[in-house]
C-alpha positions as CSV (number, residue, x, y, z in Angstrom):
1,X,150.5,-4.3,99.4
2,X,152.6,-6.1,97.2
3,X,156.8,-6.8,98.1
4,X,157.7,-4.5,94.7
5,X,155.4,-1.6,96.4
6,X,156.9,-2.7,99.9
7,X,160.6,-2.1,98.5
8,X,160.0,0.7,96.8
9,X,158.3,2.8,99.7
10,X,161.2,1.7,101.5
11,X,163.7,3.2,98.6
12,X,161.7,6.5,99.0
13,X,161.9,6.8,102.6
14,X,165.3,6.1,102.9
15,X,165.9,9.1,100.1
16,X,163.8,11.6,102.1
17,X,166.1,10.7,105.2
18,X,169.3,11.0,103.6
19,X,168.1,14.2,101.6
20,X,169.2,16.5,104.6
21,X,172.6,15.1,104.5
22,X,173.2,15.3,101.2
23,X,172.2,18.8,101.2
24,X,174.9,19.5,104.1
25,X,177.2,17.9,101.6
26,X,176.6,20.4,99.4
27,X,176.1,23.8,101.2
28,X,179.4,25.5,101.2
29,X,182.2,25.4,103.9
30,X,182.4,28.2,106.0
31,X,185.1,29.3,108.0
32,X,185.7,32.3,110.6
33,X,188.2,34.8,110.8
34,X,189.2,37.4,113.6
35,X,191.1,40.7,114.1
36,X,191.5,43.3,116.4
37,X,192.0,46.4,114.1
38,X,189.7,48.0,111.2
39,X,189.7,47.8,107.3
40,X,192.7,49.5,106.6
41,X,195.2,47.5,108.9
42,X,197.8,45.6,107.7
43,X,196.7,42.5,109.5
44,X,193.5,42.8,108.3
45,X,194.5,43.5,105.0
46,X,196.6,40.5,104.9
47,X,193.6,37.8,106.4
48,X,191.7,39.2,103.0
49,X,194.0,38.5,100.8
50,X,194.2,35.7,102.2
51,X,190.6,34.7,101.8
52,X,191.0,35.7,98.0
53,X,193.4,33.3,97.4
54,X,191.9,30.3,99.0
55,X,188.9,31.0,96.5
56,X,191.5,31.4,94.0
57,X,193.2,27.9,94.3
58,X,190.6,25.8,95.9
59,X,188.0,26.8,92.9
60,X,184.8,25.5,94.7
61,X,182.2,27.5,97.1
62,X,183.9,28.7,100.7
63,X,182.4,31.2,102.6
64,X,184.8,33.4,104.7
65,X,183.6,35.6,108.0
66,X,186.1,38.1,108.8
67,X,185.3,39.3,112.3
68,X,186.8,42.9,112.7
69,X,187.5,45.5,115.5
70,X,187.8,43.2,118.5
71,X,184.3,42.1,118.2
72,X,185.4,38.6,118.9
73,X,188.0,39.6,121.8
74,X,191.7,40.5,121.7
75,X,194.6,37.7,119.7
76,X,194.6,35.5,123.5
77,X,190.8,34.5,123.0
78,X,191.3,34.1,118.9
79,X,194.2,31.8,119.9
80,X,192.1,29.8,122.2
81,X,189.3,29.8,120.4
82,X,191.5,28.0,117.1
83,X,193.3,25.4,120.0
84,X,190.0,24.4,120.7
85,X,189.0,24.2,117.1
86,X,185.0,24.4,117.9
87,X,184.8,26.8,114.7
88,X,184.3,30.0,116.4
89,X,187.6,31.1,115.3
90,X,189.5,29.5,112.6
91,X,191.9,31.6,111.1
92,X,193.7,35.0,112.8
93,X,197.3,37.2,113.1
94,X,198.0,36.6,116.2
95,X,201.2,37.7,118.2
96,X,203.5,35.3,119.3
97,X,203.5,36.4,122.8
98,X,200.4,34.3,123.1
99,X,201.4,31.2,121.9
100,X,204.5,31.3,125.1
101,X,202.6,28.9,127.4
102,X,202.9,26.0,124.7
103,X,206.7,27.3,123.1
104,X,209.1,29.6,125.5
105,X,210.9,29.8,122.3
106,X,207.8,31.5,120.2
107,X,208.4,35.3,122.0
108,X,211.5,35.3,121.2
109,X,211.3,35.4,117.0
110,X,209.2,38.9,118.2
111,X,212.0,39.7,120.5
112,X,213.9,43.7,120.6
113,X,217.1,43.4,118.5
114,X,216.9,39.9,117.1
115,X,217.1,41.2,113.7
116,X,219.4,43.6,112.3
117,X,217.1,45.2,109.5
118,X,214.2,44.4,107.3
119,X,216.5,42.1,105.1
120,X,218.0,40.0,108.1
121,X,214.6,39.5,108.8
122,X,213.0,38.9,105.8
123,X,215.6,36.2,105.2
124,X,214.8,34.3,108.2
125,X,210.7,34.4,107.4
126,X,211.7,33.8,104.0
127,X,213.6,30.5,104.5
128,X,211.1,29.2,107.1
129,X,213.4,28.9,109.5
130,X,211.1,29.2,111.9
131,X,209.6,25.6,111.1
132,X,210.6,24.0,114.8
133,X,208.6,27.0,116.5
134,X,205.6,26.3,114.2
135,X,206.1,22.5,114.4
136,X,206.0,22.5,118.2
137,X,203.1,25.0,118.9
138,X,201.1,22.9,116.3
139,X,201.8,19.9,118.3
140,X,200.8,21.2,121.3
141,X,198.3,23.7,120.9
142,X,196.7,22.4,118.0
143,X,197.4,25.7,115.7
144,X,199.4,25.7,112.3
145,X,201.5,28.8,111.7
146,X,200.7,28.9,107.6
147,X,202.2,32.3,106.8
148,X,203.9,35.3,108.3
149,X,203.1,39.1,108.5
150,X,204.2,41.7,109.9
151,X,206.9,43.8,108.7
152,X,206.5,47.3,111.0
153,X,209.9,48.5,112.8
154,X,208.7,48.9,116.8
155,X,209.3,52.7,118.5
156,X,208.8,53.7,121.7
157,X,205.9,56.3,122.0
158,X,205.6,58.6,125.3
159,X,203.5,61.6,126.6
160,X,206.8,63.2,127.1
161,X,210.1,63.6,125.3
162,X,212.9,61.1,125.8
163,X,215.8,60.6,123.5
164,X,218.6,59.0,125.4
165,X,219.4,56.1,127.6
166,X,219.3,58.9,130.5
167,X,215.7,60.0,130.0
168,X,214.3,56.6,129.6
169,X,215.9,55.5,132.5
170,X,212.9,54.7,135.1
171,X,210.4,55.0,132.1
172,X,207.0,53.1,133.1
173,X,206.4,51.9,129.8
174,X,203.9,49.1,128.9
175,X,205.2,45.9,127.2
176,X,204.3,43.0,126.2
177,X,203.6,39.6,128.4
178,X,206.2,37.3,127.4
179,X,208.9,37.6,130.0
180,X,211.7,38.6,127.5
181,X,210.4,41.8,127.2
182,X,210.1,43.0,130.6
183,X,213.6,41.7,131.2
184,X,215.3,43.5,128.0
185,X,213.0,46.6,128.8
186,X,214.8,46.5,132.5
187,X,218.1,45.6,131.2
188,X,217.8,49.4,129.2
189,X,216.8,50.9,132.4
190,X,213.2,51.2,132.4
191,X,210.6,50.4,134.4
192,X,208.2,47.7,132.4
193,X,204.8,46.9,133.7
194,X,202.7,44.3,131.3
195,X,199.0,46.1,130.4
196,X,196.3,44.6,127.9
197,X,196.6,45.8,124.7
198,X,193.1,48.0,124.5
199,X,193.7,49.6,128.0
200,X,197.2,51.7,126.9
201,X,195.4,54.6,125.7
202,X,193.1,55.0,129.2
203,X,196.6,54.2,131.3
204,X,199.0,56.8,129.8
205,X,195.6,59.4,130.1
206,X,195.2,58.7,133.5
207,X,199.3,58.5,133.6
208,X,199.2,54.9,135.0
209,X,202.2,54.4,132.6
210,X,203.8,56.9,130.7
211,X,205.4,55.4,127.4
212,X,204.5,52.1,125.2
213,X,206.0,50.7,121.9
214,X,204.9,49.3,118.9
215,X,204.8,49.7,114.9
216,X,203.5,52.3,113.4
217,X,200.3,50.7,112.1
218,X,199.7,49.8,115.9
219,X,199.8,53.7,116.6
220,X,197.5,54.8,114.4
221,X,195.1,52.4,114.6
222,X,194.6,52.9,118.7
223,X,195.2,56.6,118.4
224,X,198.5,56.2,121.1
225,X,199.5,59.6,119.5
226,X,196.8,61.5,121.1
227,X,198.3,60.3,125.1
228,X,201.6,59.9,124.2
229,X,202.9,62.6,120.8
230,X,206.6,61.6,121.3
231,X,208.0,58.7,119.2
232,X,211.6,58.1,120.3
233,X,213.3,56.2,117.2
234,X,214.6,53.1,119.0
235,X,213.8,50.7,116.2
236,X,214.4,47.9,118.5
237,X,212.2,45.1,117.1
238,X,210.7,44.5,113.9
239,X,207.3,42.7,114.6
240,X,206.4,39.2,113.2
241,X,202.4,38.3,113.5
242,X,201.5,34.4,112.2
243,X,199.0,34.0,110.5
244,X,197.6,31.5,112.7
245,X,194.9,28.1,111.7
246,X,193.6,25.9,114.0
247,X,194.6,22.4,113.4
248,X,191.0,21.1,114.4
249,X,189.3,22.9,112.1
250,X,192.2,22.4,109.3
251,X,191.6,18.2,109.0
252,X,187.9,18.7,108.9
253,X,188.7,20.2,105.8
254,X,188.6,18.1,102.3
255,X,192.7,17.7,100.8
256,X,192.1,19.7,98.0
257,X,191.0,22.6,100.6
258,X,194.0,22.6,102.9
259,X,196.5,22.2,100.0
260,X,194.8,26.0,99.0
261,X,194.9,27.3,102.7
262,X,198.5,26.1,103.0
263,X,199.5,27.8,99.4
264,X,197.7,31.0,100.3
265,X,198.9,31.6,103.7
266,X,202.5,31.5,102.4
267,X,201.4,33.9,100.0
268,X,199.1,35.8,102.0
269,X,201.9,35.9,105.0
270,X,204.6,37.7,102.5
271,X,201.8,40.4,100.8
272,X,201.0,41.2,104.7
273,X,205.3,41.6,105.1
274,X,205.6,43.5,102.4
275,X,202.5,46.1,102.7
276,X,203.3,47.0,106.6
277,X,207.1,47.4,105.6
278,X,206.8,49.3,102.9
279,X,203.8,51.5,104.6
280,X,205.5,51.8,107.9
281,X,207.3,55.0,107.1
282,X,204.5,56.8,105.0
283,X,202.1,56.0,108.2
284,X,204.9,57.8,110.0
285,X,204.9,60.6,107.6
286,X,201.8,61.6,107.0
287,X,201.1,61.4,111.2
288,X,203.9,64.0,111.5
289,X,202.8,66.3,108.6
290,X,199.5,66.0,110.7
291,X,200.9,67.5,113.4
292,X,200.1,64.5,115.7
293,X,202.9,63.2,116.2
294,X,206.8,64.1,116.8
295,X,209.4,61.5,115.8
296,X,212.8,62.0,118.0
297,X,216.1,60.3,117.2
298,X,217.2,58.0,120.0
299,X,220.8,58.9,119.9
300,X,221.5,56.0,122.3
301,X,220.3,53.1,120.1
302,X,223.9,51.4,120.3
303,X,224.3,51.6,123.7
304,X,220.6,50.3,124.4
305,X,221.5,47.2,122.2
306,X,224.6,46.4,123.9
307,X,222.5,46.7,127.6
308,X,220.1,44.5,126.0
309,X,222.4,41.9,124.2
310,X,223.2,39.9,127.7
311,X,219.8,39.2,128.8
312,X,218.9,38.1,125.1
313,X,222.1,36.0,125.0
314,X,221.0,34.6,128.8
315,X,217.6,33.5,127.7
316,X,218.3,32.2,124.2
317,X,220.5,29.7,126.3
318,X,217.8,29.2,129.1
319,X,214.9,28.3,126.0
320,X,217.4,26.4,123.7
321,X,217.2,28.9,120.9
322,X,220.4,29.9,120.4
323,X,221.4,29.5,117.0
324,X,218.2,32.0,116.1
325,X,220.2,34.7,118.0
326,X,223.7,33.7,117.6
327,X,223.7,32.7,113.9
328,X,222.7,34.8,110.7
329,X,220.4,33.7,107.8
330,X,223.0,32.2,105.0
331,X,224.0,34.4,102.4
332,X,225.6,38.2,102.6
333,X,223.2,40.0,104.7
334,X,225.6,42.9,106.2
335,X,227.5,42.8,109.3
336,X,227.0,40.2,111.8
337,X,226.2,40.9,115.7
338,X,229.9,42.0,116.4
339,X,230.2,44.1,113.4
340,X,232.2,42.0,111.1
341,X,230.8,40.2,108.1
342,X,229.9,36.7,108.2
343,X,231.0,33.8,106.3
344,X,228.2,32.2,104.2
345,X,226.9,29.4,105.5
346,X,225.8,25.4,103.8
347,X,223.0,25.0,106.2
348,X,220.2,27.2,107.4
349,X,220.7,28.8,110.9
350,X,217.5,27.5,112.8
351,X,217.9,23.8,111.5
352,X,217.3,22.0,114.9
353,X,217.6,24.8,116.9
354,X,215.0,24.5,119.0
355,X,215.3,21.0,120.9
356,X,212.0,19.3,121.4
357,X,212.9,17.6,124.9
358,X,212.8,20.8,127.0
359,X,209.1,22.2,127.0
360,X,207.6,24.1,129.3
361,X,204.9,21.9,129.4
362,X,206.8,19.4,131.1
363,X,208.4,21.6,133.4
364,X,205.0,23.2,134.8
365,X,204.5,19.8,136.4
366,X,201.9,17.3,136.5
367,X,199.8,19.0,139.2
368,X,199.7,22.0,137.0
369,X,198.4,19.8,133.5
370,X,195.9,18.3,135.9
371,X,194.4,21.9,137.4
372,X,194.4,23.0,133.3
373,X,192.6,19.7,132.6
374,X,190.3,20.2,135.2
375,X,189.3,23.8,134.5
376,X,188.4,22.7,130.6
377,X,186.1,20.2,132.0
378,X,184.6,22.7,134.5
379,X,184.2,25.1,131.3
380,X,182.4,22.1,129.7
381,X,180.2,21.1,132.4
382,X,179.0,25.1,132.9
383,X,178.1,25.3,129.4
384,X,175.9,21.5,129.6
385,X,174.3,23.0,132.9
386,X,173.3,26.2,131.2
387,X,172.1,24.5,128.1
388,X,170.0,21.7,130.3
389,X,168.6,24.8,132.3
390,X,166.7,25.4,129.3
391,X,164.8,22.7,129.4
392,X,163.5,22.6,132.9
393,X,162.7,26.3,132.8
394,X,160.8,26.4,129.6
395,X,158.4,24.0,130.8
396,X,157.6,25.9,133.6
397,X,156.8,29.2,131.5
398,X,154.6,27.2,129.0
399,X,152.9,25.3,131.6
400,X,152.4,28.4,133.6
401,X,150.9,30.4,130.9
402,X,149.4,28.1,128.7
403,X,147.6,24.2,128.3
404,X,149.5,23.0,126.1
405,X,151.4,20.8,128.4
406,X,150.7,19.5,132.0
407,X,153.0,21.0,135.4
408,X,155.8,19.2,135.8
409,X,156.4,19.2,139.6
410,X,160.2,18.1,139.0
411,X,160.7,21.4,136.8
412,X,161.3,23.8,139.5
413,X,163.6,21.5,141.6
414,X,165.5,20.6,138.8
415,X,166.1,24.1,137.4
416,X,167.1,25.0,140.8
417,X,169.7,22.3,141.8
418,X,171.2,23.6,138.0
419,X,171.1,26.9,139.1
420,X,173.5,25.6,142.3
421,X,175.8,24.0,140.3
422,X,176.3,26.8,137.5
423,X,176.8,29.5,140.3
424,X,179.4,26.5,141.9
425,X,181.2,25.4,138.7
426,X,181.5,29.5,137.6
427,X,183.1,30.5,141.4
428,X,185.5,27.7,140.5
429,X,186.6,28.8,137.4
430,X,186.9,32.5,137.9
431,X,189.1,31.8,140.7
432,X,191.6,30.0,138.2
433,X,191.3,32.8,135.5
434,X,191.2,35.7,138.5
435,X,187.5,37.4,136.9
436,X,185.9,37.3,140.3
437,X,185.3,41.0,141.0
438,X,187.7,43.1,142.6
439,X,187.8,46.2,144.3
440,X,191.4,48.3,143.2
441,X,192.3,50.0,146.6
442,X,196.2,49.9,145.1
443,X,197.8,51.8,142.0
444,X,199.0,49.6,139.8
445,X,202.2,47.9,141.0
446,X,205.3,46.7,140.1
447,X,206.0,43.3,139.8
448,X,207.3,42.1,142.9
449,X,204.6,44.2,145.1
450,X,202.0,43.1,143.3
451,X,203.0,39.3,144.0
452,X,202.8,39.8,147.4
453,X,199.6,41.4,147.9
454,X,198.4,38.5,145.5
455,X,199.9,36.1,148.0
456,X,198.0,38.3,150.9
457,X,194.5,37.9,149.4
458,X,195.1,34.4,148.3
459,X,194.8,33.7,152.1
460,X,191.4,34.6,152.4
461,X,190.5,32.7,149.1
462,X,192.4,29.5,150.9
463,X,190.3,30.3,154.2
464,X,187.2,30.3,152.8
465,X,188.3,27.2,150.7
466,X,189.1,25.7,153.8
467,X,185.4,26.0,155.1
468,X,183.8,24.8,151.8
469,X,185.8,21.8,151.8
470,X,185.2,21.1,155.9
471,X,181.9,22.0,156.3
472,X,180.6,21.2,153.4
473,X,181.6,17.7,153.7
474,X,179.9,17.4,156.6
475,X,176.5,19.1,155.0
476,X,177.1,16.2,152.2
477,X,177.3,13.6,154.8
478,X,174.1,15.1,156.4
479,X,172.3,14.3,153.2
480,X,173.6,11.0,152.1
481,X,170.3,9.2,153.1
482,X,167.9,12.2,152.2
483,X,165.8,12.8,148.7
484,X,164.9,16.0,147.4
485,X,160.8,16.6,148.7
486,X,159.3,16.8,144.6
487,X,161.9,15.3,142.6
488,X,162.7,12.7,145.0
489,X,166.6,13.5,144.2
490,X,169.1,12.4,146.0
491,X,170.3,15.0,147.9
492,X,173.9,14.7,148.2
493,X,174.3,15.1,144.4
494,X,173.4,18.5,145.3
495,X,175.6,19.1,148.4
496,X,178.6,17.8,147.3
497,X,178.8,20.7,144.9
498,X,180.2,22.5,148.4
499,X,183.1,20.4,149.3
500,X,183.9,20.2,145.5
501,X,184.2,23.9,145.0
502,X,186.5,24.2,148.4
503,X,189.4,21.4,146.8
504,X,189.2,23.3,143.5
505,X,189.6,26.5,145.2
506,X,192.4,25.1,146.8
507,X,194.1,23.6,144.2
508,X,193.3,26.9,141.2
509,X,194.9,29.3,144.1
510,X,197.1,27.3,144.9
511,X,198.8,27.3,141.6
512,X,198.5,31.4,141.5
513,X,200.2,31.5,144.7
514,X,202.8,29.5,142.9
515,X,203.1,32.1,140.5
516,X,203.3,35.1,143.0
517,X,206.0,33.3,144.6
518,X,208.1,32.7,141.6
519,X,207.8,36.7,140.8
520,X,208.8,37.5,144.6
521,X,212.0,35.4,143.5
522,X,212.7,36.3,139.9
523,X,211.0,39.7,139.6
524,X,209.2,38.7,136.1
525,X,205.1,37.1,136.6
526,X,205.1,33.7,135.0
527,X,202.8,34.3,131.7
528,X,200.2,31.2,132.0
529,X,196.7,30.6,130.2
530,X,194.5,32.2,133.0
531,X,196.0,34.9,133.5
532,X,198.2,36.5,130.2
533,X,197.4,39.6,128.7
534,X,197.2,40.5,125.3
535,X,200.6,41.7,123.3
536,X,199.7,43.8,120.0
């Protein structure tokens, strides 16, 4: 073989090796969607139009995946999924009572009586006034806030009639997680509990609760009429739903690319505002001509805003937001909070109005960032055993059943010393995220009661953390100088998953302890990743 033959094999070879690459290069970018209502929602609506105008503006092949009807969870999963940015979710509406573990401030542009009408708020979402909000939750959860929908004006529906601040009074109604609501809904006199979104419907049937409240697209869509025909007229919030894209996902994305998701979901963000707000009364319409549903004036609207306006003013201080709830948009947009008209104002309201030095990140301590910490690399480590288990199990079936490969004696030790760990690392983490099963001897609770008897069976958890971590220090120590009988493993790799699981018990229960105790002080539950509900 001659050097020009040499080279020239070695040209080809290369080309073959690169050709997969250059293949990826060109396949088309793909890119995942979520939402937790049909076709016909507003929100979903919206994340189409959204995809169309990508397409639009960016001009070259991207594939969208828009996963409908809560097949891919409820908002609190699509939000984690986008601050993880693994692609499973890139883009979703999600509310902003999700995003409160990363900005105290984000509930409160969703908050009851923040806006005056539809052209208050419009203004606000108009003038992106909301930037610091978006700017700190993309800092620290890794998600961009690219557009805004929303738009629907929030009732309160019941299974029975109420139409005054008497008949609410004492009125289990559902709400959402962030703690603003359950302290204006208690400021009006009701009695808020916090209930996933896609469990209402069973808990007013089974008359758990007996009211909820949201827009009317939100009522139709989860058939709340059917459990609950009486929509008291309250109008006390007017929803706002981000459209939400993870930052991860975002700069993996050529420029040309983001500049067209940026464009279209400003775009996409006011088409989803101005479809629910203009449809928000004909859904309300057409449910009544129906017979389904009865709308009742709330003749005590006033007098429920003034309850409210306190606690707002109280926790717009306590966040650092408030110039969102004390000033107006510029411009002449009707009467102001007290009933007189505003002067117009040079500068818009929410410049620097939510001070970056005060998060809530901080505050939760550095004990707290190191149990979150710790449970993401548990979730890690779960998901490399289960995917190693593969291995060690496959070669026992095709050894077992066929010649094709010799037994491996180490097979079966190894897939069950996996099989320890997995079982291990999953008891760790459900204690964090509470999924270890339960028994309900209790109805559900308020607040306060239901801190203590989490404080109650916390003690058992800390018990029997107790005798992991002892004992199972000593069963560690009683295998330092031994070797698994096949594999010839050391042993105490295996044993040491005991006293490991007994300190992480410890620490996960200890922090929901921590949260039980502030609720027996304050009377609100501390909204926190493992443990917040969903908010539709």
């Amino acid at each position: 073989m001659n050097r020009r033959d040499l080279l020239g094999g070695i040209a080809a070879g290369a080309a073959i090796l690169s050709a997969p690459a250059v293949l990826r290069a060109q396949q088309a970018i793909t890119l995942n969607g979520a939402s937790q209502f049909n076709d016909e929602h507003a929100f979903t609506r919206a994340m189409v139009r959204f995809e169309e105008l990508v397409k639009q503006y960016y001009g070259k092949p991207v594939n969208f995946v828009l996963h409908k009807n809560s097949s891919l969870g409820l908002e609190k999963q699509y939000f984690e999924r986008m601050a993880e940015g693994r692609g499973a979710v890139d883009y979703a509406i999600v509310s902003p009572a999700h995003m409160s573990t990363f900005s105290r401030a984000a509930p409160f542009i969703d908050a009851p009586f923040l806006f005056r009408d539809l052209a208050h708020w419009n203004q606000v979402l108009d003038r992106d006034l909301l930037k610091p909000v978006a700017e700190e939750i993309e800092r620290r959860a890794n998600v961009m806030l690219i557009g805004y929908a929303g738009g629907g004006v929030r009732n309160i529906f019941a299974n029975k009639r109420v139409s005054n601040m008497a008949e609410i009074r004492g009125l289990k109604i559902r709400v959402q997680g962030a703690p603003i609501w359950s302290r204006t809904f208690q400021a009006a006199g009701m009695s808020p509990t916090v209930i996933a979104y896609n469990e209402v419907y069973n808990a007013i049937q089974n008359n758990v609760i007996e009211a909820g409240e949201n827009e009317a697209a939100g009522v139709e869509q989860m058939r709340f009429y059917e459990v609950a025909p009486n929509l008291a007229m309250t109008q006390h919030a007017i929803t706002i739903r981000p459209l939400c894209f993870s930052k991860r996902s975002f700069d993996r994305l050529p420029a040309d690319l983001q500049a067209a998701i940026l464009r279209a979901g400003r775009e996409a963000g006011a088409y989803g505002r101005q479809i629910e707000s203009s449809e928000d009364e004909q859904k309300l319409v057409a449910l009544e001509r129906a017979g389904k549903l009865r709308r009742i004036e709330f003749t005590d609207r006033a007098e429920m805003k003034r309850a409210v306006e306190p606690v707002m003013a109280a926790y717009a201080r306590e966040i650092g937001a408030e110039a969102i709830y004390n000033q107006p948009p510029p411009g002449p947009v009707g009467p102001g909070r007290g009933g007189a008209a505003p002067a117009p104002r040079r500068r818009p309201c929410l410049s620097g109005a939510f001070p970056m030095t005060s998060q809530p990140a901080a505050r939760r301590g550095l004990l707290r960032r190191a149990a979150a910490a710790w449970s993401r690399l548990l979730s890690a480590l779960l998901a490399i055993s289960v995917a190693i288990l593969v291995l060690p199990v496959s070669l026992q079936i095709f050894s077992r059943y066929t010649h094709l490969i010799p037994h491996y004696i180490w097979t079966e030790e190894m897939a069950r010393f996996l099989l320890v760990w997995m079982i291990m690392i999953g008891a760790m983490v459900a204690v964090r995220e509470g999924s270890h099963f339960t028994v309900d001897l209790w109805p559900p609770l308020p607040p306060r009661p239901a801190a203590l008897l989490e404080l109650l069976s916390g003690l058992g958890v800390l018990a029997l953390a107790v005798v992991f971590l002892w004992w199972g220090w000593e069963f560690t120590a009683f295998a330092f100088h031994r070797i698994s009988e096949l594999a010839e493993l050391p042993l105490w790799l295996i044993h040491v998953a005991w006293p490991i699981t007994g300190l992480t018990w410890l620490l996960f229960q200890g922090e929901r302890m921590a949260d039980a105790l502030h609720t027996l002080r304050t009377g609100e539950p501390r909204p926190l990743e493992h443990h917040e509900v969903s908010a539709a």
